[in-house]
C-alpha positions as CSV (number, residue, x, y, z in Angstrom):
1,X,25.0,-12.6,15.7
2,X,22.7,-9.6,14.4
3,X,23.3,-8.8,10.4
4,X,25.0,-5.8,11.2
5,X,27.7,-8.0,13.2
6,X,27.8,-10.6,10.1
7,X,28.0,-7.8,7.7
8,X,30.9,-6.0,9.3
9,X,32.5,-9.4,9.6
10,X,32.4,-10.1,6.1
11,X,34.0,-6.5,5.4
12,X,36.8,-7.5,7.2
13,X,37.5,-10.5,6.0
14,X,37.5,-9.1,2.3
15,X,39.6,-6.1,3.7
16,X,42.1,-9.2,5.0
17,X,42.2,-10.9,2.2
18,X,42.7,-8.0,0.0
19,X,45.7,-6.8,1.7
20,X,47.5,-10.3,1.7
21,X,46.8,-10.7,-1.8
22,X,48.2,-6.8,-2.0
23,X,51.3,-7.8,-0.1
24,X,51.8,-10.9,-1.6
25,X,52.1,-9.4,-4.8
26,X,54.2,-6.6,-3.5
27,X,56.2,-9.4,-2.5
28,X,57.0,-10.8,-6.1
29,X,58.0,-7.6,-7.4
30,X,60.2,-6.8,-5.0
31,X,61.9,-10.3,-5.7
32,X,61.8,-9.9,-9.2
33,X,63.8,-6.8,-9.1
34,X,66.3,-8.5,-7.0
35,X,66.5,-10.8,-9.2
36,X,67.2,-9.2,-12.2
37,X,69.8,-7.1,-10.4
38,X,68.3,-4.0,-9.8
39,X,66.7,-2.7,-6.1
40,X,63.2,-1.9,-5.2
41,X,62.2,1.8,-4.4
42,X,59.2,1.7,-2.3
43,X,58.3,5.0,-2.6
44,X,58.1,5.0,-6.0
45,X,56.9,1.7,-6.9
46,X,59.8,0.9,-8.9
47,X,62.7,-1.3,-9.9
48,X,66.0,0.8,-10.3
49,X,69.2,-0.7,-11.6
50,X,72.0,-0.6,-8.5
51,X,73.6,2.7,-8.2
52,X,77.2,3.1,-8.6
53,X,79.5,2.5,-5.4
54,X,82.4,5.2,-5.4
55,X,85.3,3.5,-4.7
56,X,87.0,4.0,-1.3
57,X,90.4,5.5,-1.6
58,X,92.9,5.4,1.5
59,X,95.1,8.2,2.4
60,X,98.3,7.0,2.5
61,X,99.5,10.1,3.7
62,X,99.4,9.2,7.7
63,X,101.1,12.3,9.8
């Protein structure tokens, strides 16, 4: 291997291990705001409490 094989090699491997640490962490927030009840907004990077379901009414009305 030339140096400017190993090099790039070791770029990539830092890149790899960069992004599983990235997602790894990703990972916990996500289930940390599960866990405390709330859901995770990707876009935003953030842990919002549930929203609100409307309740489902019938019409009991049938023609």
């Amino acid at each position: 291997m030339t140096r400017l094989q190993l090099v790039i090699a070791g770029i990539t491997a830092l890149l790899l291990v960069g992004l599983v640490t990235w997602q790894h962490q990703r990972e916990q927030m996500v289930k940390a705001c599960n866990d405390m009840g709330g859901y995770w907004h990707g876009p935003d990077s953030a842990c919002l409490p549930e929203p609100l379901r409307p309740i489902l009414q019938r019409d009991l009305h049938r023609s």
